[in-house]
C-alpha positions as CSV (number, residue, x, y, z in Angstrom):
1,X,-4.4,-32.8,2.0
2,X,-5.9,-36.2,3.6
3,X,-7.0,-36.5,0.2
4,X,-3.9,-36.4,-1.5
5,X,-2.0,-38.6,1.1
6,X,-4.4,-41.3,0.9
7,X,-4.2,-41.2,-3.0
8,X,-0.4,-41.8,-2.6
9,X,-1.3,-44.4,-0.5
10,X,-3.0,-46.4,-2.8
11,X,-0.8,-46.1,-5.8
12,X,2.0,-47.5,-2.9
13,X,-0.2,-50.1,-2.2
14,X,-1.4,-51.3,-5.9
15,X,1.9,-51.0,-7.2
16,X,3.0,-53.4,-4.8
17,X,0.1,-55.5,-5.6
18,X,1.0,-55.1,-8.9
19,X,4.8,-55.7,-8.6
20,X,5.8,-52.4,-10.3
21,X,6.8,-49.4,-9.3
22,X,4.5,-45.7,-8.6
23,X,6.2,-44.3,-11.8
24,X,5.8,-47.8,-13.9
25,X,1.9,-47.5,-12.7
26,X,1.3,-43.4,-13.5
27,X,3.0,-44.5,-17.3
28,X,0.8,-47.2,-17.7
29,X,-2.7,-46.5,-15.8
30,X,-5.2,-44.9,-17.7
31,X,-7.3,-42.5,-15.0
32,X,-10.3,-44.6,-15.8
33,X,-8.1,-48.0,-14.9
34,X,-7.4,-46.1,-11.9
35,X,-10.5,-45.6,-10.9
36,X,-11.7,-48.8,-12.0
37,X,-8.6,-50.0,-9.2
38,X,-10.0,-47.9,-6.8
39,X,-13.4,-48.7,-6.5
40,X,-12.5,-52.5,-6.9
41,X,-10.7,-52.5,-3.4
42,X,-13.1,-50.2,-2.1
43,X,-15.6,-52.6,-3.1
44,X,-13.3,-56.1,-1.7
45,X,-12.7,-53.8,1.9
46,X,-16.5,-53.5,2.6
47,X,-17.5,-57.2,1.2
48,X,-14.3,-58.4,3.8
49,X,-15.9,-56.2,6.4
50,X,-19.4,-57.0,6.1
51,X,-18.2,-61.1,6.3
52,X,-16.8,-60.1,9.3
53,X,-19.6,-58.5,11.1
54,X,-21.3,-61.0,10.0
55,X,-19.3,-64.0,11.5
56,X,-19.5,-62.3,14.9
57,X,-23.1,-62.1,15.0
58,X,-23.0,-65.7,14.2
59,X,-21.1,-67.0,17.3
């Protein structure tokens, strides 16, 4: 279930991103272009997080 919610989640949130709707994005996304979205801001979160541990080891 934690699963699931967090999938909803992230359409919510890259459909904002996007500036379209849930539905608009499940018509248009391919599953791979999902994926692809996915792992993109998977990938952005632990780049912004790693900067940040970084920055406070600097100080």
């Amino acid at each position: 279930m934690q699963s699931e919610d967090s999938d909803l989640e992230f359409e919510f949130y890259l459909a904002d991103r996007l500036g379209r709707t849930v539905a608009e994005l499940r018509e248009s996304l391919s599953q791979d272009e999902y994926v692809a979205w996915t792992v993109y801001f998977g990938r952005k979160a632990q780049r912004n997080e790693l900067a940040m541990k970084t920055a406070k080891r600097g100080r």
